[in-house]
mmCIF file of the N, C-alpha and C atoms, coordinates in Angstrom:
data_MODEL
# 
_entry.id   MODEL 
# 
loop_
_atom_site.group_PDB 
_atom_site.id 
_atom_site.type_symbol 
_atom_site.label_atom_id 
_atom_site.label_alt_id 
_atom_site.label_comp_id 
_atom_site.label_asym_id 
_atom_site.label_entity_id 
_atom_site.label_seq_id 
_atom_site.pdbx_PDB_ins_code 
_atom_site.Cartn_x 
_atom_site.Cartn_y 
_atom_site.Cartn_z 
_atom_site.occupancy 
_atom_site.B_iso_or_equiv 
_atom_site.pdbx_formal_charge 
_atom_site.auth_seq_id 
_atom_site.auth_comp_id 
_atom_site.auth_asym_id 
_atom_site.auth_atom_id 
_atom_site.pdbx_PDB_model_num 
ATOM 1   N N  . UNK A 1 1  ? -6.267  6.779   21.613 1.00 0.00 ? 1  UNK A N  1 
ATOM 2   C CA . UNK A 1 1  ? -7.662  6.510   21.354 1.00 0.00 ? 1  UNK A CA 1 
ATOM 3   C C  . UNK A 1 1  ? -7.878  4.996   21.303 1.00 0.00 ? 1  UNK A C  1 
ATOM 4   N N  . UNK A 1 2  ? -8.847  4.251   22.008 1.00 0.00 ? 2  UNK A N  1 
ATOM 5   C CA . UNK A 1 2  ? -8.903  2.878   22.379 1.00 0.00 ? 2  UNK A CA 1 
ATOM 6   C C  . UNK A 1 2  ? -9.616  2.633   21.090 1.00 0.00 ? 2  UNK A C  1 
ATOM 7   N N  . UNK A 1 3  ? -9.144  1.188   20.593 1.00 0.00 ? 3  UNK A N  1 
ATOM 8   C CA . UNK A 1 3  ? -10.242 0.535   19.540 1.00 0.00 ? 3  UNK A CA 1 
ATOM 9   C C  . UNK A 1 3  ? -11.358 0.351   20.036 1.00 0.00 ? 3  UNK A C  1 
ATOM 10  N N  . UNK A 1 4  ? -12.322 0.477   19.693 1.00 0.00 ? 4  UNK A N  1 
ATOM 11  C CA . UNK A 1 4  ? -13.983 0.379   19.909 1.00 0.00 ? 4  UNK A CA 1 
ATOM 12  C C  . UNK A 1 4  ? -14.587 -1.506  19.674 1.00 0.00 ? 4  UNK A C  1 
ATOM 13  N N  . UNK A 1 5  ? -14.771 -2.155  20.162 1.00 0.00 ? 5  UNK A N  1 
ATOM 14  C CA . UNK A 1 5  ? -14.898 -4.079  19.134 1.00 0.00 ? 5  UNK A CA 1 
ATOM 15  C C  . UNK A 1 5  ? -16.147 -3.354  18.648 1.00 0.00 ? 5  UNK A C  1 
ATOM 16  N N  . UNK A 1 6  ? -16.611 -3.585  17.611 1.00 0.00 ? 6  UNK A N  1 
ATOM 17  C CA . UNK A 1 6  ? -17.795 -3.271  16.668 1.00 0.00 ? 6  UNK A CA 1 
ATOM 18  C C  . UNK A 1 6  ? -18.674 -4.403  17.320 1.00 0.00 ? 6  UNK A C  1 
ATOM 19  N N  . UNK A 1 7  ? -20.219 -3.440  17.484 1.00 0.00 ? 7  UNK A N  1 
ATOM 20  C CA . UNK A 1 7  ? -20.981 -4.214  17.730 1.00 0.00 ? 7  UNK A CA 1 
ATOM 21  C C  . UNK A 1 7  ? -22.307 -5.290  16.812 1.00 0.00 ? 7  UNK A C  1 
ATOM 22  N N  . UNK A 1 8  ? -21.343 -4.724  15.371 1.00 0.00 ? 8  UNK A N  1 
ATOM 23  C CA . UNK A 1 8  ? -22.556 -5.843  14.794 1.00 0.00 ? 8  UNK A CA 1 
ATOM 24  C C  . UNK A 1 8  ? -21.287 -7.154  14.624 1.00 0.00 ? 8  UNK A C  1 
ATOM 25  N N  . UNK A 1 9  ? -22.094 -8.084  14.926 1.00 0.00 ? 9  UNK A N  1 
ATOM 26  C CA . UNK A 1 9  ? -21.247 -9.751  15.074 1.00 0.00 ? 9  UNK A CA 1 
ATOM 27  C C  . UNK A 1 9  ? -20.689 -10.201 13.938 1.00 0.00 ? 9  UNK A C  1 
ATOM 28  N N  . UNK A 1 10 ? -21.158 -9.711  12.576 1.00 0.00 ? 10 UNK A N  1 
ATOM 29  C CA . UNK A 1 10 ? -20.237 -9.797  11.627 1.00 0.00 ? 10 UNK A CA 1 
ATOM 30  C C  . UNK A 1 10 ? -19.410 -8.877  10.961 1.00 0.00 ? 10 UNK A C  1 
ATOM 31  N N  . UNK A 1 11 ? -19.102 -7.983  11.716 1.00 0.00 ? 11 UNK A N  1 
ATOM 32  C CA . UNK A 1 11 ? -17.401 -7.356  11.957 1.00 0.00 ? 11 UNK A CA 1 
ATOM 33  C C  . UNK A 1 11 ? -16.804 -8.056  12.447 1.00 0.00 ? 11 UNK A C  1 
ATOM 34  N N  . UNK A 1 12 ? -17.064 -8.912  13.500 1.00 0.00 ? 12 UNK A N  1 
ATOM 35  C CA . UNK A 1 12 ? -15.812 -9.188  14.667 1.00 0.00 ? 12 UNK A CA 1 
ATOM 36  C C  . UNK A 1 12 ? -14.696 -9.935  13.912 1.00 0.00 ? 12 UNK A C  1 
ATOM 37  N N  . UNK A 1 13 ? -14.980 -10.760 13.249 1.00 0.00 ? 13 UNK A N  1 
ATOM 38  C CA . UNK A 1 13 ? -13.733 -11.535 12.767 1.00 0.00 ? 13 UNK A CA 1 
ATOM 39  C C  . UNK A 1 13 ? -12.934 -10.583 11.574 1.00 0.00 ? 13 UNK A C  1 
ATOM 40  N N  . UNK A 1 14 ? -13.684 -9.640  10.913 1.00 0.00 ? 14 UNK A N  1 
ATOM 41  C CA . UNK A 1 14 ? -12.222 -8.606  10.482 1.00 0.00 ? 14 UNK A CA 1 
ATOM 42  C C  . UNK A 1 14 ? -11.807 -7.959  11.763 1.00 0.00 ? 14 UNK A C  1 
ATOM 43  N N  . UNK A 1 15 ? -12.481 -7.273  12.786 1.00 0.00 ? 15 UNK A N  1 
ATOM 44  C CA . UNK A 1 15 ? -11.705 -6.803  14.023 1.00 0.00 ? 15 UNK A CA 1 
ATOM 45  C C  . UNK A 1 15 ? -10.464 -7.765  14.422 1.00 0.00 ? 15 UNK A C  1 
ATOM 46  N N  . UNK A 1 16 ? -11.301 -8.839  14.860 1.00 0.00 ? 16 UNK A N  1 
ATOM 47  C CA . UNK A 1 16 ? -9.939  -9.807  15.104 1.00 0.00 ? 16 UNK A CA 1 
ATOM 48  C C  . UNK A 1 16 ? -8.958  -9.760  14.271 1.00 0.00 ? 16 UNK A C  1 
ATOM 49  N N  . UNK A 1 17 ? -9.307  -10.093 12.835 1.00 0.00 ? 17 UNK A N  1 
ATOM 50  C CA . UNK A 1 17 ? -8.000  -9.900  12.286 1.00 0.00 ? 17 UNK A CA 1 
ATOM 51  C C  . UNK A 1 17 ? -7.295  -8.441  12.247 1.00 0.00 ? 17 UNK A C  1 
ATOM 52  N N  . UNK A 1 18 ? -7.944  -6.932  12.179 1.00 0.00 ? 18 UNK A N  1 
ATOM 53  C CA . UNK A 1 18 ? -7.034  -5.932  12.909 1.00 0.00 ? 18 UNK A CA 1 
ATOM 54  C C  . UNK A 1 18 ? -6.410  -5.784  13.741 1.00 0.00 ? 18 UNK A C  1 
ATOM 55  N N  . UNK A 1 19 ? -6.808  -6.371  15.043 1.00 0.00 ? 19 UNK A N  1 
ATOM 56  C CA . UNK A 1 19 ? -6.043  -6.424  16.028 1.00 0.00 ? 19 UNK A CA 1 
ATOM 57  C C  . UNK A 1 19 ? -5.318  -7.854  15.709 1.00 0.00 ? 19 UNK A C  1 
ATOM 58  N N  . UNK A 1 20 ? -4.693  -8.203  15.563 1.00 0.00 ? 20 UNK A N  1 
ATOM 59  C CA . UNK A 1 20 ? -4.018  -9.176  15.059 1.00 0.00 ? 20 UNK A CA 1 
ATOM 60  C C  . UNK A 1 20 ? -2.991  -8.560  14.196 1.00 0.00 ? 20 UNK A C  1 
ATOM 61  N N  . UNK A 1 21 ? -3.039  -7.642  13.264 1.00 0.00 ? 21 UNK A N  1 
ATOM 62  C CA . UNK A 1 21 ? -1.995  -7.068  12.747 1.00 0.00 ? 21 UNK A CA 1 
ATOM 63  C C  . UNK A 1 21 ? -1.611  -6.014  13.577 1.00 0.00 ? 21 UNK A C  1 
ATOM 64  N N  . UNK A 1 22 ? -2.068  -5.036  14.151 1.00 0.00 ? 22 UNK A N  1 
ATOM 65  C CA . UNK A 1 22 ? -1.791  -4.157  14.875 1.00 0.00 ? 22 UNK A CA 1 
ATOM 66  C C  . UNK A 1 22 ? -0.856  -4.790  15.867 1.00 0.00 ? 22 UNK A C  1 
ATOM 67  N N  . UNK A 1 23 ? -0.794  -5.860  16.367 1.00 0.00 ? 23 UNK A N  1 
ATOM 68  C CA . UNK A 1 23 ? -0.306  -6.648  17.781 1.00 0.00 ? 23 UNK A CA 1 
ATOM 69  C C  . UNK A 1 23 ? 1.454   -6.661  16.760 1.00 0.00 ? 23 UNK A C  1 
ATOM 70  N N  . UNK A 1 24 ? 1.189   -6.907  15.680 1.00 0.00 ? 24 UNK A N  1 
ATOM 71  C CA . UNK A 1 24 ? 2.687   -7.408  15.103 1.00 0.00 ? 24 UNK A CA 1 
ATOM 72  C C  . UNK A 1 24 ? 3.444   -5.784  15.166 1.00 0.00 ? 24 UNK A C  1 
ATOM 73  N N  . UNK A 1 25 ? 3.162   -5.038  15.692 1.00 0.00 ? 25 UNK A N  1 
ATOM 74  C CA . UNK A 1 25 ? 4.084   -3.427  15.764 1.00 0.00 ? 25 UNK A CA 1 
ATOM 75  C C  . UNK A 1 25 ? 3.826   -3.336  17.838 1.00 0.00 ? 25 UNK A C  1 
ATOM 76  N N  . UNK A 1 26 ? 3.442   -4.321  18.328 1.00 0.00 ? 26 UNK A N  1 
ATOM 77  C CA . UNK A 1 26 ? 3.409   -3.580  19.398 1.00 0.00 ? 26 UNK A CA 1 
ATOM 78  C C  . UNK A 1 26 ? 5.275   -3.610  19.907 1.00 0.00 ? 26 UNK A C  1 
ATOM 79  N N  . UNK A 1 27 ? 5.565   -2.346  21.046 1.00 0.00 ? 27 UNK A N  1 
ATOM 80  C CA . UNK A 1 27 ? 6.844   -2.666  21.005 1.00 0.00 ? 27 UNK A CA 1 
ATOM 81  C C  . UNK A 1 27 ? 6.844   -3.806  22.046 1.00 0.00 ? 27 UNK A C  1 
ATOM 82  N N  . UNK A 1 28 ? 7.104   -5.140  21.791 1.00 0.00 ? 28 UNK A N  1 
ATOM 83  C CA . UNK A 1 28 ? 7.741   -6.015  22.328 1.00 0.00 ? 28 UNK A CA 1 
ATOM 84  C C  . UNK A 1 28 ? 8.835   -6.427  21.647 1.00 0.00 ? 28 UNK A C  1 
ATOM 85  N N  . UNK A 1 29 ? 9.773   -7.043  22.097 1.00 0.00 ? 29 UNK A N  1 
ATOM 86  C CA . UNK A 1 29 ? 10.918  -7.786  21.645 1.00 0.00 ? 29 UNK A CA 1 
ATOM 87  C C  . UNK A 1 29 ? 10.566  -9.225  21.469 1.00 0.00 ? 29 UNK A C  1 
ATOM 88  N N  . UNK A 1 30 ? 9.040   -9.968  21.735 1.00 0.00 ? 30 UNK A N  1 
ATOM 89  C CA . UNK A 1 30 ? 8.237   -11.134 21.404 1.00 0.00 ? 30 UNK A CA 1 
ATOM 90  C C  . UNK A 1 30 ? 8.645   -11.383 19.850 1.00 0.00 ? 30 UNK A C  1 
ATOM 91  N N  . UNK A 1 31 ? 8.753   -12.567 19.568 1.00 0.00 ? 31 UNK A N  1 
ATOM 92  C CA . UNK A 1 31 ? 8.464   -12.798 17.982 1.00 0.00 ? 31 UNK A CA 1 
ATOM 93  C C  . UNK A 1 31 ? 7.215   -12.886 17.513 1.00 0.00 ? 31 UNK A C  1 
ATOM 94  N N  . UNK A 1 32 ? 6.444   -12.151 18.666 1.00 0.00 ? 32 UNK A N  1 
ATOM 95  C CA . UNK A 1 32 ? 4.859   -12.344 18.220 1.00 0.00 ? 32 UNK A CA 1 
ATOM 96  C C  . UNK A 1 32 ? 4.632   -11.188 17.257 1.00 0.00 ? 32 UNK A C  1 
ATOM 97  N N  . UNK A 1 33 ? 5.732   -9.851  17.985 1.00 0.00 ? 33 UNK A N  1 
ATOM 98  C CA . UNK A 1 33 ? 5.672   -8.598  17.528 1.00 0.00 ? 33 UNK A CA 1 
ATOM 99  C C  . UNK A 1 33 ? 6.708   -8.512  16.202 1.00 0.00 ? 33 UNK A C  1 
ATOM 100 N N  . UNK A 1 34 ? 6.570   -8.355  15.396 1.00 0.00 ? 34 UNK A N  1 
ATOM 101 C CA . UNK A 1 34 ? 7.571   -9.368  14.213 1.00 0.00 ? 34 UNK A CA 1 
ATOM 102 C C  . UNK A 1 34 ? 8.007   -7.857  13.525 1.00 0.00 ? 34 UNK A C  1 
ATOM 103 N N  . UNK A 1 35 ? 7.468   -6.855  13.943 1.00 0.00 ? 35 UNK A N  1 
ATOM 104 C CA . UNK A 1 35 ? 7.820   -5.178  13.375 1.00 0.00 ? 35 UNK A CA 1 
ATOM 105 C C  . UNK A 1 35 ? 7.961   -4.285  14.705 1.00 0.00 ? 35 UNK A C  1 
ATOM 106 N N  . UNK A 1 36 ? 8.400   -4.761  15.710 1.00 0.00 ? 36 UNK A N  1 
ATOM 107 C CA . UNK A 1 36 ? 8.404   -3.671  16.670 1.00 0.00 ? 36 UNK A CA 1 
ATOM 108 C C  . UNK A 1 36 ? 9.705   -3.457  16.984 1.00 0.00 ? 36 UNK A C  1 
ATOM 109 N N  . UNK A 1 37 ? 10.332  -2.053  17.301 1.00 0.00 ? 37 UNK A N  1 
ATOM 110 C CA . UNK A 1 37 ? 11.576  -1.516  17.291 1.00 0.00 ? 37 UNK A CA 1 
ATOM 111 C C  . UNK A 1 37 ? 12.455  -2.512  17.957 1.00 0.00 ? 37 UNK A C  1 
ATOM 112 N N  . UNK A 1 38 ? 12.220  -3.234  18.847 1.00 0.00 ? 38 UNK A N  1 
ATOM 113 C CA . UNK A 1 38 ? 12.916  -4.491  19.471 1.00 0.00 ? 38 UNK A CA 1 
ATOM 114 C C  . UNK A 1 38 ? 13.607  -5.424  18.511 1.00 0.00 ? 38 UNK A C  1 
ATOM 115 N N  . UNK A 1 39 ? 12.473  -5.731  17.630 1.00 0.00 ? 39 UNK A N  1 
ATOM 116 C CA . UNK A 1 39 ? 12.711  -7.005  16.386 1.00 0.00 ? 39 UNK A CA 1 
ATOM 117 C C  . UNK A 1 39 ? 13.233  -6.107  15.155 1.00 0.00 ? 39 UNK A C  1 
ATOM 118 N N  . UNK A 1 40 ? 13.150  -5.145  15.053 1.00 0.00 ? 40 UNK A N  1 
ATOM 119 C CA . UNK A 1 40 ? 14.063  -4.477  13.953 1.00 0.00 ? 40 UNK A CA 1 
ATOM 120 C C  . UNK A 1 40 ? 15.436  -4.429  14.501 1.00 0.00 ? 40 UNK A C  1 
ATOM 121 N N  . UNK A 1 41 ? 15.511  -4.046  15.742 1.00 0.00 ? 41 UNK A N  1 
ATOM 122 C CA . UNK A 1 41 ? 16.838  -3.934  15.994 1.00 0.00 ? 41 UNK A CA 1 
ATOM 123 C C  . UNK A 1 41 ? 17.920  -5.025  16.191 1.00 0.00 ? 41 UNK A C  1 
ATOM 124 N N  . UNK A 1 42 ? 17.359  -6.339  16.631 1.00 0.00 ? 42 UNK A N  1 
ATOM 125 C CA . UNK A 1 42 ? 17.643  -7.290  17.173 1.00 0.00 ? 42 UNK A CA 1 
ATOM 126 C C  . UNK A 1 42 ? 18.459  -8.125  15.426 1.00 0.00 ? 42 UNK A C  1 
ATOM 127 N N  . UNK A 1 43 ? 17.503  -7.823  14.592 1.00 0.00 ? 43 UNK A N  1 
ATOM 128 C CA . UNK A 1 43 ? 17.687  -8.274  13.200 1.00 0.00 ? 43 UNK A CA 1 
ATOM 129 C C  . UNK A 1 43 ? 18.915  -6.919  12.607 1.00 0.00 ? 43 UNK A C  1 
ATOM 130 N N  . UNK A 1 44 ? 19.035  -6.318  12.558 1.00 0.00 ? 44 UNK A N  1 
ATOM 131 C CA . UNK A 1 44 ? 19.991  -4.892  12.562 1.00 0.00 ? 44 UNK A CA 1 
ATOM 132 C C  . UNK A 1 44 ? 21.122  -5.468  13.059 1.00 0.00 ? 44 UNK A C  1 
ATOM 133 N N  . UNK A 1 45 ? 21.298  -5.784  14.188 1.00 0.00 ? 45 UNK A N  1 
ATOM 134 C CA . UNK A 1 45 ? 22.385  -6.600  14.989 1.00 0.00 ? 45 UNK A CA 1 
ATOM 135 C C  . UNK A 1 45 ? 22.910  -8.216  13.328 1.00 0.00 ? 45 UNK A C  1 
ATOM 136 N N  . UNK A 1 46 ? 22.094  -9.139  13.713 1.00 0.00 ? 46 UNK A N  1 
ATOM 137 C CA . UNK A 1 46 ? 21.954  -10.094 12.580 1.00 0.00 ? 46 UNK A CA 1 
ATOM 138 C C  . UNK A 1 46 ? 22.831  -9.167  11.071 1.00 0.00 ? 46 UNK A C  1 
ATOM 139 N N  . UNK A 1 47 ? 22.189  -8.235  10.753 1.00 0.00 ? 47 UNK A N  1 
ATOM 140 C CA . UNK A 1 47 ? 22.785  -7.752  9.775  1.00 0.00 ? 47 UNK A CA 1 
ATOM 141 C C  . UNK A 1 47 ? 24.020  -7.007  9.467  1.00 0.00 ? 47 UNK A C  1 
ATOM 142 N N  . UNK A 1 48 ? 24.758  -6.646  10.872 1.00 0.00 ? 48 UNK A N  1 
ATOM 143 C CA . UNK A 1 48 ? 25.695  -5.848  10.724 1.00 0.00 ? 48 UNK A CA 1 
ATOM 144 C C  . UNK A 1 48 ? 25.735  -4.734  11.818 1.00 0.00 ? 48 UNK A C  1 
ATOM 145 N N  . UNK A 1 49 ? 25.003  -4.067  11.955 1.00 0.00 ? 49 UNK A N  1 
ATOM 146 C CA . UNK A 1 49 ? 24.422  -2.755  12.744 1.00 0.00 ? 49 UNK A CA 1 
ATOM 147 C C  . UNK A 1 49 ? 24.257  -2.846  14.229 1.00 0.00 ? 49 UNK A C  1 
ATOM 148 N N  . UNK A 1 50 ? 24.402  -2.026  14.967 1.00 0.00 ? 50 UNK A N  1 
ATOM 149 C CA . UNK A 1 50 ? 24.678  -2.009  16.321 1.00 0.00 ? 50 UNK A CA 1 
ATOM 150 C C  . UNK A 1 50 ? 23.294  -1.183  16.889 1.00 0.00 ? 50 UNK A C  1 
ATOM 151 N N  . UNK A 1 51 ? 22.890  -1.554  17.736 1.00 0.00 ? 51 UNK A N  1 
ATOM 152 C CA . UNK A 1 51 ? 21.525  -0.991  18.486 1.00 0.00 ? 51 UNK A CA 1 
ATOM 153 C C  . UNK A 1 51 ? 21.952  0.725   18.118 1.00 0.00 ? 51 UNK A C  1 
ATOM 154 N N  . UNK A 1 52 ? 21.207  1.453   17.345 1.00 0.00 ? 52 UNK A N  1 
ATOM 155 C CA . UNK A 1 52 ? 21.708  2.924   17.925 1.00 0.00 ? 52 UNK A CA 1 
ATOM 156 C C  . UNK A 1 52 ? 21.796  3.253   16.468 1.00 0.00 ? 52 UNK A C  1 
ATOM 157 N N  . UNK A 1 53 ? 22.722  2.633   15.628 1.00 0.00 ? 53 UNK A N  1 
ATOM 158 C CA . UNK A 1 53 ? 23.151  2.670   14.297 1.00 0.00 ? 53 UNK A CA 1 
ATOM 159 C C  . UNK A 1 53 ? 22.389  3.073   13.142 1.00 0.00 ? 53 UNK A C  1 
ATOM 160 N N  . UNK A 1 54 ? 22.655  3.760   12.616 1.00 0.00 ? 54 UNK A N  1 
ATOM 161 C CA . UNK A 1 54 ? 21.583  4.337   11.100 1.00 0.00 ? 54 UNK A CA 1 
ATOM 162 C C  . UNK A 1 54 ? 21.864  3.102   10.181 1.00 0.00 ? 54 UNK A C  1 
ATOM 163 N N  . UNK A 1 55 ? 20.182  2.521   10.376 1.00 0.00 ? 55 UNK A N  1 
ATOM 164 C CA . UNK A 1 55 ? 20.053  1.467   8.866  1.00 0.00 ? 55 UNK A CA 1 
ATOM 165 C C  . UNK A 1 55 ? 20.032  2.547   7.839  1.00 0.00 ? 55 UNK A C  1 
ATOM 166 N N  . UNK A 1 56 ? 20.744  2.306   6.669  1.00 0.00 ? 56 UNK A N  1 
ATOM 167 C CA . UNK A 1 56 ? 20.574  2.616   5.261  1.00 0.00 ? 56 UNK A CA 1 
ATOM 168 C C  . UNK A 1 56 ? 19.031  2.098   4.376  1.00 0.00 ? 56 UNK A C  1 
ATOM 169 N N  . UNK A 1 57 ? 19.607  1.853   3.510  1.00 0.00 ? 57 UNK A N  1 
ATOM 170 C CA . UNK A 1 57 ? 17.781  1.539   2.809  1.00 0.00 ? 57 UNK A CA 1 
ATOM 171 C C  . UNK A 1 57 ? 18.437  -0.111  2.342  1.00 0.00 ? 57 UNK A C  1 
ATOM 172 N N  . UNK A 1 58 ? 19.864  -0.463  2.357  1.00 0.00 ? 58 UNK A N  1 
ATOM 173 C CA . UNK A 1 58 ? 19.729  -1.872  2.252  1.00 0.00 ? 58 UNK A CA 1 
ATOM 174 C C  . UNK A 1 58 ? 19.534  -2.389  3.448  1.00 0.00 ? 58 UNK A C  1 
ATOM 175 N N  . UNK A 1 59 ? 20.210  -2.244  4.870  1.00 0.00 ? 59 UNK A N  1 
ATOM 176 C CA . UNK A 1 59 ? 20.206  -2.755  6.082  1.00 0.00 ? 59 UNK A CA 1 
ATOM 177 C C  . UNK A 1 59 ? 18.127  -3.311  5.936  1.00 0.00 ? 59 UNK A C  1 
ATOM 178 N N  . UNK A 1 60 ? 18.043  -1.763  6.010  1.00 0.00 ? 60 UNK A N  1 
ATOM 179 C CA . UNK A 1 60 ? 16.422  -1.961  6.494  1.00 0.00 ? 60 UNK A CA 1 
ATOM 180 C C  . UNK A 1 60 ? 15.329  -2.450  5.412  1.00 0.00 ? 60 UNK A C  1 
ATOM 181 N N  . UNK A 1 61 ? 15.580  -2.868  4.146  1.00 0.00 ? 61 UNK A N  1 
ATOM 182 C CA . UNK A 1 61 ? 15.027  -3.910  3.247  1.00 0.00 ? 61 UNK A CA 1 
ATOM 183 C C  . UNK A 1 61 ? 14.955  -4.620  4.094  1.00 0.00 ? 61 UNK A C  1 
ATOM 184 N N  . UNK A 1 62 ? 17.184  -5.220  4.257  1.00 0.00 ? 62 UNK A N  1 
ATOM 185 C CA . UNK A 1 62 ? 17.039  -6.556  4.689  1.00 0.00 ? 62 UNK A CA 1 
ATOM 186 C C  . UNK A 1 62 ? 16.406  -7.342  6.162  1.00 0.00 ? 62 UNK A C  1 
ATOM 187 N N  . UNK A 1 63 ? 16.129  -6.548  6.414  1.00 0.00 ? 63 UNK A N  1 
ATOM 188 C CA . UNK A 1 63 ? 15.241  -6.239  8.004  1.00 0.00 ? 63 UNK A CA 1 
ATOM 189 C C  . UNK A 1 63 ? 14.004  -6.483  7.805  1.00 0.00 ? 63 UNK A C  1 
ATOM 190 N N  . UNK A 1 64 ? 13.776  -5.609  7.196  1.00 0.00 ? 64 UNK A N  1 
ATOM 191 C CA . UNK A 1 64 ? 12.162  -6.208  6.694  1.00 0.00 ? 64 UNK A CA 1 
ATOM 192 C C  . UNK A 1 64 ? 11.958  -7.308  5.920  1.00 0.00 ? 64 UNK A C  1 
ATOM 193 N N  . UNK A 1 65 ? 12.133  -7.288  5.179  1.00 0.00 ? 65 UNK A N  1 
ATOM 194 C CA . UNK A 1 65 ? 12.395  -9.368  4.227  1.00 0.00 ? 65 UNK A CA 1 
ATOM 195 C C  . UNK A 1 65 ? 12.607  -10.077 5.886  1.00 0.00 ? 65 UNK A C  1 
ATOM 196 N N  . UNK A 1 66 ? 13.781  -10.154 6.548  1.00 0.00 ? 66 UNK A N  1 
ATOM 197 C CA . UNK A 1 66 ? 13.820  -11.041 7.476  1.00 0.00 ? 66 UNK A CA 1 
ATOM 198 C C  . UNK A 1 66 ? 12.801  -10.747 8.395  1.00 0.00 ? 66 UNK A C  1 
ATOM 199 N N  . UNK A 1 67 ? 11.620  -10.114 8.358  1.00 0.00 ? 67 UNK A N  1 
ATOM 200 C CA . UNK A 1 67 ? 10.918  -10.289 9.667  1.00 0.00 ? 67 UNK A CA 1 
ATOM 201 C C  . UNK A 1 67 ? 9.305   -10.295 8.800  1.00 0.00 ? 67 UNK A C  1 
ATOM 202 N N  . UNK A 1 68 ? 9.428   -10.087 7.487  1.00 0.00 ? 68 UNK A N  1 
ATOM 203 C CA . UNK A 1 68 ? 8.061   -10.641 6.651  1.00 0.00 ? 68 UNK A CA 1 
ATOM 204 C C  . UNK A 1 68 ? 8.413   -11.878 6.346  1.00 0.00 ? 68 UNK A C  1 
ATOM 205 N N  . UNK A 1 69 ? 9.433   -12.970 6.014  1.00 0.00 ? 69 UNK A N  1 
ATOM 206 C CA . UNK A 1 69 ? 9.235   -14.151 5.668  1.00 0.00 ? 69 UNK A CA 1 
ATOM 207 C C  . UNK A 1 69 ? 8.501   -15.361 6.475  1.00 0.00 ? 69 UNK A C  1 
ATOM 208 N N  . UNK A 1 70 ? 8.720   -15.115 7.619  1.00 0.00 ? 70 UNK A N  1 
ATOM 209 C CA . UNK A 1 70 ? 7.918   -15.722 8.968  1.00 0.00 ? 70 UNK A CA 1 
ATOM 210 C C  . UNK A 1 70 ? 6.031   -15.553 8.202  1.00 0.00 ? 70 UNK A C  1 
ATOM 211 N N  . UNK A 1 71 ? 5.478   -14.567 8.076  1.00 0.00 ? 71 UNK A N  1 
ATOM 212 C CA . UNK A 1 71 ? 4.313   -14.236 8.215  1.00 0.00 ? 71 UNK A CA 1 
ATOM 213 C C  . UNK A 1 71 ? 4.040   -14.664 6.860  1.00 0.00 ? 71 UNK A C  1 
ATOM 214 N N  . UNK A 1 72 ? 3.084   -15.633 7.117  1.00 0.00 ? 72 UNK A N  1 
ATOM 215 C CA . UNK A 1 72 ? 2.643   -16.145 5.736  1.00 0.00 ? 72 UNK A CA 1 
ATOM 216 C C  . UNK A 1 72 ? 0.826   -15.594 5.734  1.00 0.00 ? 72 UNK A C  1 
ATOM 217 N N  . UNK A 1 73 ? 0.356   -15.835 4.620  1.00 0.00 ? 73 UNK A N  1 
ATOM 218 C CA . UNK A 1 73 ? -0.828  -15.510 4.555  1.00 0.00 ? 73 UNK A CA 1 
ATOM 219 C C  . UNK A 1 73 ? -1.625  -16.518 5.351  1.00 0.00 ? 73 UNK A C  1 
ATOM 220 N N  . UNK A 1 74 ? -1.664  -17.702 5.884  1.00 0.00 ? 74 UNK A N  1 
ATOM 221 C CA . UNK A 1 74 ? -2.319  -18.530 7.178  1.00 0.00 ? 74 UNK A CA 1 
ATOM 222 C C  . UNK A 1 74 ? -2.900  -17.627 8.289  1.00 0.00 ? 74 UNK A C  1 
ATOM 223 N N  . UNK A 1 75 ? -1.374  -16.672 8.708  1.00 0.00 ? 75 UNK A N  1 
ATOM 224 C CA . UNK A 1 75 ? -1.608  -16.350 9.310  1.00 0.00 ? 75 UNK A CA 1 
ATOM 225 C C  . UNK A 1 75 ? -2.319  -14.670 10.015 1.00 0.00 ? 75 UNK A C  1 
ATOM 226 N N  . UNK A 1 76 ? -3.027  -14.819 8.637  1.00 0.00 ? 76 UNK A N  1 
ATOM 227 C CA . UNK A 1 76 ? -4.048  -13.709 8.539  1.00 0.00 ? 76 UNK A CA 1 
ATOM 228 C C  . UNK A 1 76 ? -5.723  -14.369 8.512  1.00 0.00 ? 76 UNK A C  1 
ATOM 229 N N  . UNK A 1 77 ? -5.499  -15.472 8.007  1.00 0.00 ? 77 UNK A N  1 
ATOM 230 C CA . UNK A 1 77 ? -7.243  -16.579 7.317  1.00 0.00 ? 77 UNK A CA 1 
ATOM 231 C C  . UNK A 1 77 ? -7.461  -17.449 8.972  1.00 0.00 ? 77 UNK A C  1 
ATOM 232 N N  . UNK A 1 78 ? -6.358  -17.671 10.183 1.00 0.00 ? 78 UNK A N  1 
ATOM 233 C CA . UNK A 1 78 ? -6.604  -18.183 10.765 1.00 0.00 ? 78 UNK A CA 1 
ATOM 234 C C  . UNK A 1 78 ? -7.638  -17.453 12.411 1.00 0.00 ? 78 UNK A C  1 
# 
């Protein structure tokens, strides 16, 4: 189902910022995409774990900490 851009003009800049978070899960292996199965895995590797490999619940904390510290709140206000 396609996002719709809202047509009253002061939505658009929360739209923008939805699509803006939504973009951080697309699957690329980009560091733009900072949660997409690419960048989990790639960091999985970093941690120990082999493409394929069952993260546990520490692996995949530490997966997530390493791919939320990048994203600061800027880069939600910008």
């Amino acid at each position: 189902m396609p996002i719709a851009k809202p047509e009253d003009p002061e939505q658009l800049e929360d739209f923008a910022t939805h699509i803006r978070i939504l973009s951080w899960f697309f699957d690329d292996p980009s560091p733009l995409c900072p949660f997409s199965v690419h960048r989990m895995a790639l960091i999985g590797k970093e941690l120990g774990k082999e493409v394929g490999e069952w993260f546990g619940p520490s692996t995949a904390a530490g997966a997530l900490k390493s791919v939320t510290i990048p994203i600061r709140r800027d880069k939600l206000t910008k």
